[in-house]
C-alpha positions as CSV (number, residue, x, y, z in Angstrom):
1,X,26.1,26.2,-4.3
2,X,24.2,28.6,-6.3
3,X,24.3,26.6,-9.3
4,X,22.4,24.2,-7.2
5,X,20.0,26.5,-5.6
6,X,19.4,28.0,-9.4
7,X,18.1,24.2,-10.3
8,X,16.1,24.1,-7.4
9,X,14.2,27.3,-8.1
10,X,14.2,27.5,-12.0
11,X,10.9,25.4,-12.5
12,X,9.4,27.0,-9.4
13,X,8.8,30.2,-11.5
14,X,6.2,28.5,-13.4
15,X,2.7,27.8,-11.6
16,X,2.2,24.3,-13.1
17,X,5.4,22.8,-11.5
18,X,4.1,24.0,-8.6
19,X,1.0,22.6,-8.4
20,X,2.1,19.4,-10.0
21,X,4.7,19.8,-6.9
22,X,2.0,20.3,-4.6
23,X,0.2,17.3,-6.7
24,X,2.7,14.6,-6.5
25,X,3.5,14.8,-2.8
26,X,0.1,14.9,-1.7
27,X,-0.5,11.3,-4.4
28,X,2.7,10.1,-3.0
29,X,2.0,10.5,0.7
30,X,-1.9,8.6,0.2
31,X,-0.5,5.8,-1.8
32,X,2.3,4.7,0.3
33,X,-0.6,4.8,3.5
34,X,-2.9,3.0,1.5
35,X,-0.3,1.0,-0.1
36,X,1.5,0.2,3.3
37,X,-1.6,-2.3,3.9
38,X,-2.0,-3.6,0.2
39,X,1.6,-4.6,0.9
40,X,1.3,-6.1,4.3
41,X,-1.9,-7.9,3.1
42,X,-0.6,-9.1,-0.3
43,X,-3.3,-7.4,-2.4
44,X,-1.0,-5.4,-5.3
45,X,-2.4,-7.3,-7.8
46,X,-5.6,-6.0,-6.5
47,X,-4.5,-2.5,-6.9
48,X,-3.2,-2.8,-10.6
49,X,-6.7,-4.6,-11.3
50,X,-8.9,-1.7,-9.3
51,X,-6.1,0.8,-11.5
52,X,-6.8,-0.8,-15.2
53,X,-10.9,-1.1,-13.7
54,X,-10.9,2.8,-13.9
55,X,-10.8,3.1,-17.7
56,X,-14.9,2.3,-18.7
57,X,-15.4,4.6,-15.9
58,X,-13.3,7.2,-17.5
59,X,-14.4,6.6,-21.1
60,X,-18.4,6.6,-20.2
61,X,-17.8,10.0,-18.3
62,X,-15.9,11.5,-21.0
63,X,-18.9,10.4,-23.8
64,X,-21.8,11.4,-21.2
65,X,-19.8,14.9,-21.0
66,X,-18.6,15.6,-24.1
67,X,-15.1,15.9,-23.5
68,X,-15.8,17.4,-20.2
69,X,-12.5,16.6,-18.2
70,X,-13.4,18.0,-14.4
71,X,-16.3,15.0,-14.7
72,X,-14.2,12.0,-15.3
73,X,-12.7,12.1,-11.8
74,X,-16.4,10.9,-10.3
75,X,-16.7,8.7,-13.3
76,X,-13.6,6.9,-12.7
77,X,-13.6,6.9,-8.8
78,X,-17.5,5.3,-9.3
79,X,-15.6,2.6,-11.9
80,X,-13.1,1.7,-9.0
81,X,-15.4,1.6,-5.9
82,X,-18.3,-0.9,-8.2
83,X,-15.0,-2.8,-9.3
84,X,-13.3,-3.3,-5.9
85,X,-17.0,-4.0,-3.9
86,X,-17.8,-6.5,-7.0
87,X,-14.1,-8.1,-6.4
88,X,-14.4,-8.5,-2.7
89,X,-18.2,-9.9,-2.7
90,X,-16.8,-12.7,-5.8
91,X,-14.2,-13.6,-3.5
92,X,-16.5,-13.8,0.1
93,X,-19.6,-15.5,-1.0
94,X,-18.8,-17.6,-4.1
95,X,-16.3,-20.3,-4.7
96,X,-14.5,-19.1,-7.4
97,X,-11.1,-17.4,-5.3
98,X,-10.1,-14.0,-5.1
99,X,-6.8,-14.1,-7.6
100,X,-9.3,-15.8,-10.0
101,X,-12.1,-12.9,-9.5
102,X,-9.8,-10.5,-9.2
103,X,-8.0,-11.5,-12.8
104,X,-11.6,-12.2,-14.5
105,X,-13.2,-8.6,-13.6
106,X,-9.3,-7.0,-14.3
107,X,-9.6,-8.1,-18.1
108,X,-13.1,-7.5,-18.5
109,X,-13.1,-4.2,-17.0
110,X,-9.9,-3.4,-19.0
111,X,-11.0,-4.5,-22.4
112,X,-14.5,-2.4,-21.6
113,X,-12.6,0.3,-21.0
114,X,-10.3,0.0,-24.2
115,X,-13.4,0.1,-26.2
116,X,-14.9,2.6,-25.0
117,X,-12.5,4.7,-25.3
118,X,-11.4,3.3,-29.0
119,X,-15.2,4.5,-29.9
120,X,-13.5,8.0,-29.2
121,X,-12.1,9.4,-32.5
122,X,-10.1,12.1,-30.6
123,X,-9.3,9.5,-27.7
124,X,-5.6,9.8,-28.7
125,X,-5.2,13.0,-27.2
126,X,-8.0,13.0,-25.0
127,X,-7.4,10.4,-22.6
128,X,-3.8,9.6,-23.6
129,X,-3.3,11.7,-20.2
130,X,-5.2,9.2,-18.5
131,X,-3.0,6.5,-19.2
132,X,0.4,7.7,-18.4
133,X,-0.4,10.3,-16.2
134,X,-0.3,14.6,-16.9
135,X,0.7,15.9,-13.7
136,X,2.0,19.0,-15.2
137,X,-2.1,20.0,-16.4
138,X,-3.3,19.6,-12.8
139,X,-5.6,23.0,-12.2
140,X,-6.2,24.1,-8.9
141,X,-9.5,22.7,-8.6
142,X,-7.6,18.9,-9.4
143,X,-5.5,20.3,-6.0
144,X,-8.4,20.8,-3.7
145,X,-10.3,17.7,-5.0
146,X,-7.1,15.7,-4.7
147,X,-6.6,17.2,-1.2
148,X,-10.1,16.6,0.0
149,X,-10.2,13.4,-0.7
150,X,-7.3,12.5,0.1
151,X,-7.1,13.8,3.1
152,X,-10.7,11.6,4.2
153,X,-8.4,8.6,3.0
154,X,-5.8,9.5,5.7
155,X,-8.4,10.5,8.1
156,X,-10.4,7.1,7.8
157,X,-6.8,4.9,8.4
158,X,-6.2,6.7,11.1
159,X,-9.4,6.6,12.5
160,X,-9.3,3.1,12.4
161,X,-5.6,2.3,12.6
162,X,-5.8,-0.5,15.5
163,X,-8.9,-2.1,13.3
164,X,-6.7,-2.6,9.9
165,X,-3.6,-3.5,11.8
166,X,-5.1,-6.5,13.2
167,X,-7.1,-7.2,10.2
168,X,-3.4,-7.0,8.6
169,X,-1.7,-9.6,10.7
170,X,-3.9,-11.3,12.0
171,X,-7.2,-12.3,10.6
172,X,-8.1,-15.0,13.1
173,X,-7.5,-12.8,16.1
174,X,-9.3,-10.1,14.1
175,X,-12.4,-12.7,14.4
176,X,-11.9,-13.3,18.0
177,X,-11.9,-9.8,18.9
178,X,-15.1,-9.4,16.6
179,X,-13.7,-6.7,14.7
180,X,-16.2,-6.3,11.9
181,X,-13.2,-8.1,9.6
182,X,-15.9,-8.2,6.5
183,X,-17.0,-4.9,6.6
184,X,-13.2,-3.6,7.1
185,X,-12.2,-5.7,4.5
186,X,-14.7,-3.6,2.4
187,X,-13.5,-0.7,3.6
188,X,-10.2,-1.2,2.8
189,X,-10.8,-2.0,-0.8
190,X,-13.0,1.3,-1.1
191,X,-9.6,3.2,0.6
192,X,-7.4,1.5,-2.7
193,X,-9.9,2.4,-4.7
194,X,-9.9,6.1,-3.9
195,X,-6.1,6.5,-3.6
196,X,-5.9,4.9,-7.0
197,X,-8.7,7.8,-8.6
198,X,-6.6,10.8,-6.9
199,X,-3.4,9.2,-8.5
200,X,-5.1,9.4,-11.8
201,X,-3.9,12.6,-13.3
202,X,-0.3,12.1,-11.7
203,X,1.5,9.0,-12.8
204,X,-2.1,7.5,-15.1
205,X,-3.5,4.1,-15.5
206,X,-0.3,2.5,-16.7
207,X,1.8,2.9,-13.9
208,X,-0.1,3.1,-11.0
209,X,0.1,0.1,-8.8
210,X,4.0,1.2,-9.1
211,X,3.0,4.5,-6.6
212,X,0.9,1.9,-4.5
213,X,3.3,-0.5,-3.8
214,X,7.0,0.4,-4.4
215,X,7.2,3.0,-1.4
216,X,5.7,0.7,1.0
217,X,7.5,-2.4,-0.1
218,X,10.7,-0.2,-0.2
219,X,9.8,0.9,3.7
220,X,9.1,-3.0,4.7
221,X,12.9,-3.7,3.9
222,X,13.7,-0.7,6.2
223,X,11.8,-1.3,9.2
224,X,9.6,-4.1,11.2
225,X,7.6,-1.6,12.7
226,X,4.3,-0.5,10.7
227,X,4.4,2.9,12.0
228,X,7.6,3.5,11.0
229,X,7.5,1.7,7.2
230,X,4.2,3.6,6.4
231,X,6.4,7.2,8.0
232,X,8.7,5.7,5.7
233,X,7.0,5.1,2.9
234,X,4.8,8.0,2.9
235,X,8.3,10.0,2.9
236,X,9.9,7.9,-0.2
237,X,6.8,8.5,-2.3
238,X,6.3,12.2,-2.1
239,X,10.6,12.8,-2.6
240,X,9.8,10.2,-5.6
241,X,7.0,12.5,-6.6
242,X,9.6,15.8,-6.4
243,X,12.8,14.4,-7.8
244,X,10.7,12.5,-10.7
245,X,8.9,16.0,-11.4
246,X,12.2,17.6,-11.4
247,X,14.3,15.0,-13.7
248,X,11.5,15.0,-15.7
249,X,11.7,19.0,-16.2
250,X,15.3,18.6,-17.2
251,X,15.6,15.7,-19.2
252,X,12.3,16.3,-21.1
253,X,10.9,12.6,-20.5
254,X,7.2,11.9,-19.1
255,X,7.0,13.0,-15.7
256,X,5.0,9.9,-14.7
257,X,7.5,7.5,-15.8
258,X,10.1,9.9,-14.3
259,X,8.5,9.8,-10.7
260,X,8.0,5.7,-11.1
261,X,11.7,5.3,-12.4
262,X,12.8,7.3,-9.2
263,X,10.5,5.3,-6.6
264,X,11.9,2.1,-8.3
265,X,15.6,2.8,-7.8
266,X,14.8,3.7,-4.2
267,X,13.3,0.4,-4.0
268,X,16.2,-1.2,-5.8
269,X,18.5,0.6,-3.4
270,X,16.8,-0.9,0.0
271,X,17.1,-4.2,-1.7
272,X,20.5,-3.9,-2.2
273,X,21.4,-1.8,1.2
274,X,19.1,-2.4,3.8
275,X,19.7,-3.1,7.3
276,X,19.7,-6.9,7.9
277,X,17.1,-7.4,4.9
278,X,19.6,-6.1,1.9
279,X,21.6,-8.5,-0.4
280,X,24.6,-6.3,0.3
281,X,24.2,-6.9,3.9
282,X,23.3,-11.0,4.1
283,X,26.3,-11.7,1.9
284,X,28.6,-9.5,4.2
285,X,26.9,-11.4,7.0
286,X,27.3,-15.0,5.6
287,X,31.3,-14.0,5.1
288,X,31.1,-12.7,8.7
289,X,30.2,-16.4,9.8
């Protein structure tokens, strides 16, 4: 017992694992809100595009400031919201469709972004972070800005709860009601957007949509209730976020990898194991029969 309580404390001595602590479950409880809806409404390939969309953002704010990391936050999160509006007004008012925009302003925005940042001669260790994540370098001020907005992401979902649920399952009744479906729609995109930026420093570019959508879709194979899979979810991604910081502390590996490795086997093990929806559980039920 006290060789396990002497794990649990050990890295607590130092004050970056706790603020990456701090860090990860606050990232892992907005992502699997916001994420809970990108699932439901079968946007993640919207969220790895608004994710990879970040990187000109990043790289202009980095040359504009001269290295100046606290800047690139508004940079990026100015990146994401142009991106995701741009996305959603392709997809509403031209003919081209959204998967279509969507892909286009992905690649463009990507390759932008890679050469920008390629125009850096110090971008190697520079903005490496920003790719695959540095949660162990977040300062306090990254805590409060992470927290603040953040928190207006949970605030505005459940503010308007009823509005995206509707818009979630059912677009035509959303219309009938005369829900403002466009403007929500916006809205929602904005929300991705934001959850994406305050991810940014935690698991980076690369592995992003994993944080969006693996602890929602792991939740939708443990429940058919939305209040309970986004509970659920927002629970899976923040003990992702701690046991990922954790192995990563002890087996010396990147602590965003480590915290998307652990949300995947969670995942992996609702697939396998869940009630009624698990592989384990349909073959058991087809022998049953």
């Amino acid at each position: 017992m006290s060789a396990v309580w002497l794990l649990l404390t050990e890295p607590l001595q130092y004050a970056f694992m706790q603020r990456g602590l701090v860090a990860v479950v606050l990232v892992g409880v907005v992502c699997a809100v916001v994420g809970s809806f990108v699932v439901l409404r079968g946007m993640a390939f919207l969220g790895d595009a608004l994710a990879h969309a970040i990187l000109p953002g990043v790289a202009i704010g980095y040359l504009v400031n001269g290295g100046e990391r606290g800047a690139l936050f508004w940079w990026g999160l100015g990146a994401a919201v142009v991106t995701a509006l741009g996305i959603g007004a392709i997809g509403k008012r031209t003919e081209v469709k959204a998967d279509t925009a969507i892909g286009i302003i992905f690649a463009g925005m990507f390759a932008l972004g890679i050469a920008l940042i390629s125009s850096v001669r110090s971008y190697a260790v520079d903005l490496s972070h920003f790719l695959f994540g540095d949660v162990l370098g977040v300062s306090v001020h990254d805590l409060w800005l992470t927290g603040m907005v953040g928190g207006s992401v949970l605030l505005v979902i459940l503010a308007l709860y009823k509005e995206f649920t509707v818009l979630s399952f059912d677009p035509v009744l959303a219309v009938t009601l005369r829900l403002p479906s466009t403007l929500l729609h916006y809205l929602l995109l904005v929300l991705v957007a934001l959850a994406i930026v305050v991810s940014l420093q935690t698991v980076g570019v690369a592995l992003m949509v994993a944080m969006l959508v693996t602890p929602a879709a792991t939740a939708f194979l443990l429940t058919r209730r939305l209040s309970r899979m986004i509970a659920l979810a927002a629970l899976i991604g923040a003990l992702s976020g701690v046991i990922g910081l954790y192995f990563s502390y002890y087996v010396s590996v990147a602590s965003g990898a480590a915290i998307v490795l652990v949300c995947t086997l969670f995942f992996v093990l609702a697939l396998l194991f869940a009630p009624q929806r698990g592989l384990v559980w349909r073959k058991k039920a087809v022998r049953a029969a």
